[in-house]
DSSP file (Angstrom, degrees, kcal/mol; ACC not computed):
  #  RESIDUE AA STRUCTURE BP1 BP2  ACC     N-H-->O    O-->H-N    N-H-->O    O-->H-N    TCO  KAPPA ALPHA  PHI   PSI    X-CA   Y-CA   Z-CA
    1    1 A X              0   0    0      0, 0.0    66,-0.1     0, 0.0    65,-0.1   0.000 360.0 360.0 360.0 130.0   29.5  -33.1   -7.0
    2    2 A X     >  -     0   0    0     64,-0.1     4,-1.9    60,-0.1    63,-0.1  -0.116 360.0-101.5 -67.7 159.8   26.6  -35.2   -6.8
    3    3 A X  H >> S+     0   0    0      2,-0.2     4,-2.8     1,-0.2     3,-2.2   0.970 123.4  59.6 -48.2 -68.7   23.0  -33.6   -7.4
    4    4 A X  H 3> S+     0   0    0      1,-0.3     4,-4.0     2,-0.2    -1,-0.2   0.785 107.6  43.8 -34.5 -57.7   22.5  -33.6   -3.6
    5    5 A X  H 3> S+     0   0    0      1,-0.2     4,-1.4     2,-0.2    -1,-0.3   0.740 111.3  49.8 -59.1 -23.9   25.6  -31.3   -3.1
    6    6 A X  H <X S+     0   0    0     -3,-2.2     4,-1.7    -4,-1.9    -1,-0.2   0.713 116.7  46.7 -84.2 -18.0   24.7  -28.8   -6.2
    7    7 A X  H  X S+     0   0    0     -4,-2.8     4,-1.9     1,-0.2     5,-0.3   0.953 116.6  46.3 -66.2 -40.4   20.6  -28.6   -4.3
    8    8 A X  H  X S+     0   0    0     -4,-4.0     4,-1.2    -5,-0.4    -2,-0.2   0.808 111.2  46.0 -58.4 -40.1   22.6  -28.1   -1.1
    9    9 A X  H  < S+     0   0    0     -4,-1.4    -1,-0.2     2,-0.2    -2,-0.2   0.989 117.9  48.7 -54.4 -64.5   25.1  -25.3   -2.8
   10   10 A X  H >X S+     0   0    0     -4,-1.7     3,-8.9     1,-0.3     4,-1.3   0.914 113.8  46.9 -43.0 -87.0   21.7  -23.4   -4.5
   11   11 A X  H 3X S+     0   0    0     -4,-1.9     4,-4.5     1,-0.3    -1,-0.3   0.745 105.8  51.7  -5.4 -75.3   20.0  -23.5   -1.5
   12   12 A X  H 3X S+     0   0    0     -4,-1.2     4,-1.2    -5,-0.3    -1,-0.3   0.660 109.6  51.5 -62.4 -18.7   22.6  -22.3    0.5
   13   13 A X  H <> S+     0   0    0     -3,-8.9     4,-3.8     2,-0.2    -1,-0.3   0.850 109.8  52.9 -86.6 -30.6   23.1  -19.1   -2.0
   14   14 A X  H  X S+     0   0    0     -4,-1.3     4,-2.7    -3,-0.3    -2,-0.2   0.988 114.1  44.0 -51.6 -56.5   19.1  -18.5   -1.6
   15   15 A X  H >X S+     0   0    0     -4,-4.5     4,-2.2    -5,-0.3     3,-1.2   0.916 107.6  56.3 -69.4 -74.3   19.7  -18.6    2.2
   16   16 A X  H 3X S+     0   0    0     -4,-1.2     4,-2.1     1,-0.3    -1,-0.2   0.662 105.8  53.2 -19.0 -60.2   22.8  -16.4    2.2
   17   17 A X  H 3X S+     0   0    0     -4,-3.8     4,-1.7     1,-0.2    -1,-0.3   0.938 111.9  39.9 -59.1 -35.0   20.8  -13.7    0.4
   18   18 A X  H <X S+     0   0    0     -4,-2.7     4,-2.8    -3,-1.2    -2,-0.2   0.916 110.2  59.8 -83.0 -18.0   17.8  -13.4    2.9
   19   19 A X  H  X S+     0   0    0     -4,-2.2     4,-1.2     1,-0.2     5,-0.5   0.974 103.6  59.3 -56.9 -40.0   20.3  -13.8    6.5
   20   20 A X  H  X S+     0   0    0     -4,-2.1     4,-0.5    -5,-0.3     3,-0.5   0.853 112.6  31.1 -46.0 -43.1   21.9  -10.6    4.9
   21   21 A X  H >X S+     0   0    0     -4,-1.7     4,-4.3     1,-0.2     3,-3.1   0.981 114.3  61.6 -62.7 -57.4   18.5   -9.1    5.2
   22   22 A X  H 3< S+     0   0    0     -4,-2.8     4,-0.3     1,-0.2    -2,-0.2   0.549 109.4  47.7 -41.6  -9.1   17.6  -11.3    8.7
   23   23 A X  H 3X S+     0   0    0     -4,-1.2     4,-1.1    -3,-0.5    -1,-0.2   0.604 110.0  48.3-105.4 -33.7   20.9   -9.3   10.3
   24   24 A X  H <X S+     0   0    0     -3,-3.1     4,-3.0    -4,-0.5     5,-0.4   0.775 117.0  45.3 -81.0 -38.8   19.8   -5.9    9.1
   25   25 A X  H  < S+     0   0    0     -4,-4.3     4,-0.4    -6,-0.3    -2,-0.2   0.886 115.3  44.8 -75.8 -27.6   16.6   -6.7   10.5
   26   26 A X  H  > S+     0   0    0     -5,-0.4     4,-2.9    -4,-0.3    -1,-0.2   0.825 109.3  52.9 -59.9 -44.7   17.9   -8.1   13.7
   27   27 A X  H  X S+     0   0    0     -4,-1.1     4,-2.2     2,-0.2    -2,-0.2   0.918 111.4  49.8 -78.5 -48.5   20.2   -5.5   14.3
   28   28 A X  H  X S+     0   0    0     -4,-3.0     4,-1.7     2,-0.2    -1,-0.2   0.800 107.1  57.5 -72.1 -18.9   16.9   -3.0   13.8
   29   29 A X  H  4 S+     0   0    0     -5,-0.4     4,-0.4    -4,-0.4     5,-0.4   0.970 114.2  39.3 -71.7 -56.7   14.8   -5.2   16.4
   30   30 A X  H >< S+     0   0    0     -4,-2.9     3,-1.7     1,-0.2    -2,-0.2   0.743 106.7  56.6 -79.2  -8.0   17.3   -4.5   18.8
   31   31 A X  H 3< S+     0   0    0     -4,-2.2    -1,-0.2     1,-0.2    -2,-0.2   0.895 103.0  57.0 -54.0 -61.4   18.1   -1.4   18.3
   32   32 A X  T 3< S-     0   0    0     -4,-1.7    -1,-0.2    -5,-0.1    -2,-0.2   0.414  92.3-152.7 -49.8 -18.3   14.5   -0.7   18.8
   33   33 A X    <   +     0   0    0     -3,-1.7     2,-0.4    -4,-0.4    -3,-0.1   0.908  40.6 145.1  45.5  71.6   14.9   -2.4   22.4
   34   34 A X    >>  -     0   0    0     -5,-0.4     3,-2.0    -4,-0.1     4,-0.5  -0.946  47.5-138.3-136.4 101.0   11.0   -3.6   22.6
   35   35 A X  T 34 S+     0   0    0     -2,-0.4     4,-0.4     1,-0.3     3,-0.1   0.627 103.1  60.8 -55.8   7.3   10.8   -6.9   24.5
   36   36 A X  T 34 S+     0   0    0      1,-0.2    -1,-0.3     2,-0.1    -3,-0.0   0.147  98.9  57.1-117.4  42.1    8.5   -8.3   22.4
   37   37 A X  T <> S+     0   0    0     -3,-2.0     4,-2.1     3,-0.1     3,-0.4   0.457  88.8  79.1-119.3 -11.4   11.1   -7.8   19.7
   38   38 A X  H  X S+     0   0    0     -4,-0.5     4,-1.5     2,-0.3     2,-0.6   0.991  94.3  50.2 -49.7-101.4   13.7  -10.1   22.1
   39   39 A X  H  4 S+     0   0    0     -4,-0.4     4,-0.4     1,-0.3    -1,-0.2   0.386 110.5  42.9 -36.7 -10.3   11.8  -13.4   20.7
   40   40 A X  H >> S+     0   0    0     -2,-0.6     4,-1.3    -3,-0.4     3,-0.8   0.747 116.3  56.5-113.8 -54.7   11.9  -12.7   16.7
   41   41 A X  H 3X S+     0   0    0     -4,-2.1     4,-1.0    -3,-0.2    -2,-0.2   0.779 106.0  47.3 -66.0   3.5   15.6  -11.6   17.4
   42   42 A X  H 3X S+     0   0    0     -4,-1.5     4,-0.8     2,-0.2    -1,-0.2   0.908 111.8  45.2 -83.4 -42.6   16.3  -14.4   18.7
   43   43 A X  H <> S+     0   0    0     -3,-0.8     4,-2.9    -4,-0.4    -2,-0.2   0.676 106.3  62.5 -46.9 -40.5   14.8  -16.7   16.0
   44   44 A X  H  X S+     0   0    0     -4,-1.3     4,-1.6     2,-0.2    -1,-0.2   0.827 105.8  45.8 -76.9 -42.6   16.4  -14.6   13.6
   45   45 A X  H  X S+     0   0    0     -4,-1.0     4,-1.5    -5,-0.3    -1,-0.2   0.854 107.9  55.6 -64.8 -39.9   19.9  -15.8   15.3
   46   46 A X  H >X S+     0   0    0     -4,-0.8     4,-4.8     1,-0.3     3,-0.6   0.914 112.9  44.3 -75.3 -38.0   18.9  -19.6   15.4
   47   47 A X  H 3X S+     0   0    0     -4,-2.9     4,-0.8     2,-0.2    -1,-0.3   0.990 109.9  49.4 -62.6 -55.3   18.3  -19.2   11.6
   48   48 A X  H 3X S+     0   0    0     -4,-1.6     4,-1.4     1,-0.2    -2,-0.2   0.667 115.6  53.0 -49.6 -24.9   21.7  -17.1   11.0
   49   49 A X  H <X S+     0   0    0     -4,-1.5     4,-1.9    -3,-0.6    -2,-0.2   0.818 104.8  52.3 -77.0 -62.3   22.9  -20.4   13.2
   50   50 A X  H  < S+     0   0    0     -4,-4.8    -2,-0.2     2,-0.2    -3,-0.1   0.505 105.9  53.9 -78.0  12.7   21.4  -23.0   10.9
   51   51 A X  H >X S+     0   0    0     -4,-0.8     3,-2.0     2,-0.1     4,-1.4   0.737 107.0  50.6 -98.0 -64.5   23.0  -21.5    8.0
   52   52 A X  H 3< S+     0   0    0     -4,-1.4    -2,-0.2     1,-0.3    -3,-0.1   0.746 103.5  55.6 -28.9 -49.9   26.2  -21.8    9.5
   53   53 A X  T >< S+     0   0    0     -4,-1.9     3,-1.0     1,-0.2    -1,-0.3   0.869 112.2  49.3 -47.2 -40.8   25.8  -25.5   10.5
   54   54 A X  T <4 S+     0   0    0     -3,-2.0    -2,-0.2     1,-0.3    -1,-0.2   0.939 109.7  46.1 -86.0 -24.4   25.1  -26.2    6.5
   55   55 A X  T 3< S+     0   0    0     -4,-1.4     2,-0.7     8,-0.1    -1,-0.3   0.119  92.8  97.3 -95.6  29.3   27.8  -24.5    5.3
   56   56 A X  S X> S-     0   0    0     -3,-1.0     4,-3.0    -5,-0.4     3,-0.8  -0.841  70.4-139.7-105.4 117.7   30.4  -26.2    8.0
   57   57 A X  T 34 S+     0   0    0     -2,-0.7     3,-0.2     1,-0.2    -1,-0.1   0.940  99.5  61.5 -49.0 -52.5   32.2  -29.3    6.3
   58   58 A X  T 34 S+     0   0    0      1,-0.2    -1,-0.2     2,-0.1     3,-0.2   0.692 110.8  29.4   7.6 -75.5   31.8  -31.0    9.3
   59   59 A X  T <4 S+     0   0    0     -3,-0.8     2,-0.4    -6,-0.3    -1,-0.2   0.588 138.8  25.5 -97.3 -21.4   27.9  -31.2    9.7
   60   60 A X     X  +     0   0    0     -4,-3.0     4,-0.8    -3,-0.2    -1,-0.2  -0.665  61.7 163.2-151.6  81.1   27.2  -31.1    5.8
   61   61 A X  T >4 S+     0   0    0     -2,-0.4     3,-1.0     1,-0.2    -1,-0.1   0.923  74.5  73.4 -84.0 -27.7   30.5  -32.7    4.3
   62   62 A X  G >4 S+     0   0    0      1,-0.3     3,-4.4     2,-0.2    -1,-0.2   0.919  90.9  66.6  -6.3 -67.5   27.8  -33.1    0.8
   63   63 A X  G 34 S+     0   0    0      1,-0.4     2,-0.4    -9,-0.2    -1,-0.3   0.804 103.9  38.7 -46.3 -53.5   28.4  -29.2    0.7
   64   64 A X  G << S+     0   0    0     -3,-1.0     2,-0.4    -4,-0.8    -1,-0.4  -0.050  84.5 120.3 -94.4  30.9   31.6  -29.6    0.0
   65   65 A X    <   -     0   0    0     -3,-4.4     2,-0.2    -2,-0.4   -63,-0.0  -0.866  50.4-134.0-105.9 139.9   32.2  -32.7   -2.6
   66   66 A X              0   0    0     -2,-0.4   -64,-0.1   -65,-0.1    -2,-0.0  -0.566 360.0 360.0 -70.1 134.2   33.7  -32.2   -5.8
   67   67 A X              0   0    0     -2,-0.2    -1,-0.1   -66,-0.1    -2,-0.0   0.488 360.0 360.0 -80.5 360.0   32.4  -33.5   -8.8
C-alpha cells in the first residue's frame, strides 16, 4: 500500500471514531424534535455519508491497495 493509501486508512480510523459519537448525537437531536436541531442533524448525516464514500472501493479504490 502506497503512503497515500496508509494516510487514507488512518484517517479513516480517526473518522470512524467521532461518526460513532456524530450518530449518538444525531439520534439525541432528533429525539429532541427542535427544528432548529433538523439542520445540524442533517449535516451530521452528510458527514456519516462522506465517510461512507471513502471507505467504498469504488470512489476511493487507494483505500483499498495492498502493499
Amino acid at each position: 500500500m502506497g503512503d497515500k493509501g496508509k494516510q487514507l486508512r488512518k484517517a479513516a480510523l480517526e473518522i470512524e471514531a467521532c461518526v460513532a459519537k456524530l450518530k449518538k448525537a444525531k439520534a439525541l437531536l432528533l429525539e429532541a424534535r427542535s427544528d432548529q436541531h433538523i439542520p445540524l442533524a442533517i449535516t451530521l448525516a452528510n458527514l456519516e455519508e462522506s465517510y461512507g464514500i471513502l471507505c467504498d472501493p469504488v470512489c476511493t479504490p487507494e483505500f483499498f491497495e495492498r502493499e
